[in-house]
C-alpha atoms as an extended CHARMM CRD file, in Angstrom:
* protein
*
       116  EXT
         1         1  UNK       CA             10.0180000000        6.1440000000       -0.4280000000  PROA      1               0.0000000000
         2         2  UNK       CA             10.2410000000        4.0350000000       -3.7120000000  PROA      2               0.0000000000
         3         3  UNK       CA              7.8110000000        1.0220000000       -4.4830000000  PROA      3               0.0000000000
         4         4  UNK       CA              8.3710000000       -1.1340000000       -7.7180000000  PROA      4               0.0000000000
         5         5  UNK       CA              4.7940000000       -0.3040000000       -9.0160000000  PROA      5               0.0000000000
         6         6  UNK       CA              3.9950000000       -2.4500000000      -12.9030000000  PROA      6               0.0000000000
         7         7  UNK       CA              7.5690000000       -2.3510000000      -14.0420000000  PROA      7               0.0000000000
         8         8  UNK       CA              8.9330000000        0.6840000000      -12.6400000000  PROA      8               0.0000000000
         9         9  UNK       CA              9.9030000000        1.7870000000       -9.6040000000  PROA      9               0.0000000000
        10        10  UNK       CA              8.0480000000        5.1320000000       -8.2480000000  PROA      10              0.0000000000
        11        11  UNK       CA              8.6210000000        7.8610000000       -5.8450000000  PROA      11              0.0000000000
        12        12  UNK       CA              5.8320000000        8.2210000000       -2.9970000000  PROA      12              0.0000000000
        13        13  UNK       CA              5.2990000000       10.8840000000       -0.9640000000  PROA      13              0.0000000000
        14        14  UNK       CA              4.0150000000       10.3510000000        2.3840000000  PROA      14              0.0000000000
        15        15  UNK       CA              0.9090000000       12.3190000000        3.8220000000  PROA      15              0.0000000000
        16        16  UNK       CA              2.5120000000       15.4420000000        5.5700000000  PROA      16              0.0000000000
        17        17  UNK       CA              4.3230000000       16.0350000000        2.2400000000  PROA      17              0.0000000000
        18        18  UNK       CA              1.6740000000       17.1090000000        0.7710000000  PROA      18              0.0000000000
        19        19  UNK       CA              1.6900000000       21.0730000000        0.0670000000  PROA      19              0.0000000000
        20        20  UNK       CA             -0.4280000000       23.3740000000       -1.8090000000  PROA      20              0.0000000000
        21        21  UNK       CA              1.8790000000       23.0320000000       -4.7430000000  PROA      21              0.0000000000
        22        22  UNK       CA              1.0800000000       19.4950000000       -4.9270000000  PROA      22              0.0000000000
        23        23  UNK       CA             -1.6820000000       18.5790000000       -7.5580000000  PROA      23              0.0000000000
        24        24  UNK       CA             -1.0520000000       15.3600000000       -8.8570000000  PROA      24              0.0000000000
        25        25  UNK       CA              1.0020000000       12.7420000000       -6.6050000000  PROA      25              0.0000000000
        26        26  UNK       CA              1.7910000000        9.2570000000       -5.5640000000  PROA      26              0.0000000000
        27        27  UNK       CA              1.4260000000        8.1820000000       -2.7860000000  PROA      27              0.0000000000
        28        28  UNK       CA              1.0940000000        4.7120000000       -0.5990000000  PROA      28              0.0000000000
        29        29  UNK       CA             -2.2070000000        4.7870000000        2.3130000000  PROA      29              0.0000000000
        30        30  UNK       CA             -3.9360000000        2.4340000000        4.4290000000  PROA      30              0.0000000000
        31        31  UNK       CA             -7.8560000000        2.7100000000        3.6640000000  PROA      31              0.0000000000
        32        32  UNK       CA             -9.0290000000        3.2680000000        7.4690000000  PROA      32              0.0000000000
        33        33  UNK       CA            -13.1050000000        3.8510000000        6.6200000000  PROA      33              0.0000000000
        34        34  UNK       CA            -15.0660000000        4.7900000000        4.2690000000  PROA      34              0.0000000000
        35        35  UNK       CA            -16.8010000000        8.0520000000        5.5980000000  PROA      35              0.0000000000
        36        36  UNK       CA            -19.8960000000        8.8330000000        3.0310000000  PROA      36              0.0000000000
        37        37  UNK       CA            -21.2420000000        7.4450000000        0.2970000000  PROA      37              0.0000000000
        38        38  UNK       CA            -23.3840000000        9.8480000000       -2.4140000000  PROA      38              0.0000000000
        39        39  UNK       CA            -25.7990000000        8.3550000000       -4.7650000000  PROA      39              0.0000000000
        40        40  UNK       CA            -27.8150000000       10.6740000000       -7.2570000000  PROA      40              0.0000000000
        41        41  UNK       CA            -29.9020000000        8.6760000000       -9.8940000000  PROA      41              0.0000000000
        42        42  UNK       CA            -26.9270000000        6.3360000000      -11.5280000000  PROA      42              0.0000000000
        43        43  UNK       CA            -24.1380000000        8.2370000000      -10.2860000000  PROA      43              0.0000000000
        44        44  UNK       CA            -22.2090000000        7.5110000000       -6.3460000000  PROA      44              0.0000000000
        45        45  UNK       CA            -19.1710000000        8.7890000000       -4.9820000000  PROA      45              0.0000000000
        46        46  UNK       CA            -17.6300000000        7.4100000000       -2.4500000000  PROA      46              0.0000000000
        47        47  UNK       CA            -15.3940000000        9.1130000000        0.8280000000  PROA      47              0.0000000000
        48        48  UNK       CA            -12.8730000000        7.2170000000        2.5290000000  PROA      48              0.0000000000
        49        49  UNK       CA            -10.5200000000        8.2760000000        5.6010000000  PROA      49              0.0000000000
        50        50  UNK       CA             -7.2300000000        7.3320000000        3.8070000000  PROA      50              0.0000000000
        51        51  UNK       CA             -3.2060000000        7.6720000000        5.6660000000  PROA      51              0.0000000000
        52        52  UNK       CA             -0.3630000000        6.9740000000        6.8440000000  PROA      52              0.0000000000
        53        53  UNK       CA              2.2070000000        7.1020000000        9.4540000000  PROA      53              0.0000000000
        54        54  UNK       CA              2.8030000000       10.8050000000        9.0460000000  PROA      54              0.0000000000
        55        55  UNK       CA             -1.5520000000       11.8340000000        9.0670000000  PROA      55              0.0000000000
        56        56  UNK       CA             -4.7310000000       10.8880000000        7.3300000000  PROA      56              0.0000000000
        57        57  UNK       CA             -6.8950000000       12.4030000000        4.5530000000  PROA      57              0.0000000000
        58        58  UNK       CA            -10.1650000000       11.8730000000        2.5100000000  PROA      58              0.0000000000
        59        59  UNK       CA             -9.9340000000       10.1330000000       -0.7200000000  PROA      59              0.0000000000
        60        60  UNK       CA            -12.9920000000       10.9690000000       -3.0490000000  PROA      60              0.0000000000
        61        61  UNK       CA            -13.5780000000        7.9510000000       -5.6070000000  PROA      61              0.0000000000
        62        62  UNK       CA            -16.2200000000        7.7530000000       -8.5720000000  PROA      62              0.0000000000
        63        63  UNK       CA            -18.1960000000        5.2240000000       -8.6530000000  PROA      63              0.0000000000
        64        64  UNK       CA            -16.9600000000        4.4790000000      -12.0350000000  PROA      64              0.0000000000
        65        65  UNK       CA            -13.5780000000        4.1980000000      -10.7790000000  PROA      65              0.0000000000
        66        66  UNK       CA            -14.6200000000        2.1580000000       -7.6450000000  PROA      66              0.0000000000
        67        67  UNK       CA            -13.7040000000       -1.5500000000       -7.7230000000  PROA      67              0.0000000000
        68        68  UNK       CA            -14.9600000000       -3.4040000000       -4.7220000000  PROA      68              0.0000000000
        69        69  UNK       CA            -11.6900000000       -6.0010000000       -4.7600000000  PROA      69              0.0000000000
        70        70  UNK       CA             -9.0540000000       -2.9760000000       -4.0880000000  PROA      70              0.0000000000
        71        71  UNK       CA            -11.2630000000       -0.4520000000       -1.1490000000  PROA      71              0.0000000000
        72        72  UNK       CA            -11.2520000000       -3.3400000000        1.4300000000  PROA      72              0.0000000000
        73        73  UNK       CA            -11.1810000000       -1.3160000000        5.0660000000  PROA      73              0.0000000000
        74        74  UNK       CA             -7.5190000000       -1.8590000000        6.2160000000  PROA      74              0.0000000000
        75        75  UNK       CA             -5.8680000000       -2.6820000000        2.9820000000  PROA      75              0.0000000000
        76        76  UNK       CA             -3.1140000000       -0.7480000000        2.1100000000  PROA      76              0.0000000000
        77        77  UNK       CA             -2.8850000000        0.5910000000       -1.8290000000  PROA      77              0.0000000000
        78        78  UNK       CA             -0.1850000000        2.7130000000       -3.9690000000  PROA      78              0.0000000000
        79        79  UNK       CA             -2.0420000000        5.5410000000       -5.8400000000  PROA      79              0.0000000000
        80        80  UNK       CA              0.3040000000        6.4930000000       -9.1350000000  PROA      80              0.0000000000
        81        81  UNK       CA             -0.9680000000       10.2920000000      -10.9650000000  PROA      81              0.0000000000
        82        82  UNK       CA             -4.0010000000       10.8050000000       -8.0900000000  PROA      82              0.0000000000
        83        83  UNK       CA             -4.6750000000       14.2590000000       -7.9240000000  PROA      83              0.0000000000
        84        84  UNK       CA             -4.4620000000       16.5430000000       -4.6290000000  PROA      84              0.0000000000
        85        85  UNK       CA             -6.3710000000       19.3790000000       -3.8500000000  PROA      85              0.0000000000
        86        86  UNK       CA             -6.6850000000       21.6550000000       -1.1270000000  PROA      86              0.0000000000
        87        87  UNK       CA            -10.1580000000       22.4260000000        0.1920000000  PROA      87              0.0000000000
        88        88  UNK       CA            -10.0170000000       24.4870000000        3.2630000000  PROA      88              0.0000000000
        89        89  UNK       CA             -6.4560000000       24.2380000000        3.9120000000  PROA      89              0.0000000000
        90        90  UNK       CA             -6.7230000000       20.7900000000        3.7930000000  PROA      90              0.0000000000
        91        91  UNK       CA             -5.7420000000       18.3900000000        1.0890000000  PROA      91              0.0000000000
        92        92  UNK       CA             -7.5840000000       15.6880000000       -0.2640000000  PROA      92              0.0000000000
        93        93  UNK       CA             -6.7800000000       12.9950000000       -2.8240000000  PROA      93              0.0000000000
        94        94  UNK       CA             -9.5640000000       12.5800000000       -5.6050000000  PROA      94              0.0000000000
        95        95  UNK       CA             -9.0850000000        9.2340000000       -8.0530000000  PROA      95              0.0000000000
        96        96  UNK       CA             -9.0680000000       10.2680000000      -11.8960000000  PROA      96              0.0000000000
        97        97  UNK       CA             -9.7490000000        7.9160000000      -14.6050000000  PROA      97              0.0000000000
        98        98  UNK       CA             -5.9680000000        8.2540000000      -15.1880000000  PROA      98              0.0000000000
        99        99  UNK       CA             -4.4230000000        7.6830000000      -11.5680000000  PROA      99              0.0000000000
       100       100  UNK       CA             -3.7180000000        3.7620000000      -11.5280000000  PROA      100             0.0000000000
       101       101  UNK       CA             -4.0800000000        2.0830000000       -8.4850000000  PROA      101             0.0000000000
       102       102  UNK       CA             -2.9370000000       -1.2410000000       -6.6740000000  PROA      102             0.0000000000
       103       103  UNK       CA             -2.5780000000       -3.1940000000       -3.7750000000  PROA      103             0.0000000000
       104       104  UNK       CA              0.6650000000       -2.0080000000       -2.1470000000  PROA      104             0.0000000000
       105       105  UNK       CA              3.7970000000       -4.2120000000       -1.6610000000  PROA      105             0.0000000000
       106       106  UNK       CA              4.9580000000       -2.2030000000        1.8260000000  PROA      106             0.0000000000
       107       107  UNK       CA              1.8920000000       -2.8120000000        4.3170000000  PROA      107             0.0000000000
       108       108  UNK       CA              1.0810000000       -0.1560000000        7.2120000000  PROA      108             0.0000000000
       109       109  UNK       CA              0.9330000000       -0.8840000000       10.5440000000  PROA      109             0.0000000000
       110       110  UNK       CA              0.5920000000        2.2020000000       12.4290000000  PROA      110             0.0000000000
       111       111  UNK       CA             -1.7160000000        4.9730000000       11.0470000000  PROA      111             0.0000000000
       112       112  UNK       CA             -2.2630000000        8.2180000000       12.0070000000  PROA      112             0.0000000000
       113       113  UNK       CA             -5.9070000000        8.8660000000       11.8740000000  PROA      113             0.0000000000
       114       114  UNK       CA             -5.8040000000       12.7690000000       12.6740000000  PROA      114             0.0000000000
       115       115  UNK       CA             -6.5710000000       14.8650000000        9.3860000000  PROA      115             0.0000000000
       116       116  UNK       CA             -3.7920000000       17.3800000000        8.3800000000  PROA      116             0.0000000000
């Protein structure tokens, strides 16, 4: 799937693409809800439920990185360079001060809220 993200058009992978090769990515996800929040002294992290058609997974955020405007429940965002790991045999997306991040031109309808 290609979206014209800034200037350029990207590749996106889709949730059940993701492998245990896969460490950084793009990808386009519907935020579905926002599972935990962590605070320690000055420092929260935030857990959403993120997907797509094709299955869902958490998305860890910083609470550096967390703008309020953009991780609305139900809005669907392109992630550009957001990193992937497998924990469990299960991936999970985790925001890094360089993945870039924005409202998505292609909105989901259907999402598929089981986790890979």
């Amino acid at each position: 799937m290609e979206e014209k993200f800034g200037t350029q058009n990207q590749k996106f992978l889709t949730v059940s693409q993701l492998q245990q090769t896969t460490t950084v990515t793009n990808i386009i996800v519907k935020l579905v809800s926002q599972d935990l929040t962590v605070s320690s002294g000055t420092k929260c992290v935030y857990e959403f439920l993120v997907g797509d058609e094709t299955g869902a997974v958490p998305l860890i955020v910083s609470g550096k990185l967390f703008k309020k405007e953009i991780f609305k429940i139900g809005s669907t965002i392109s992630l550009v360079d957001v990193q992937c790991q497998f924990i469990v045999d299960s991936p999970t997306l985790i925001l890094t001060q360089f993945t870039k991040i924005q409202q998505s031109e292609k909105q989901l309808k259907s999402v598929q809220t089981s986790l890979l």
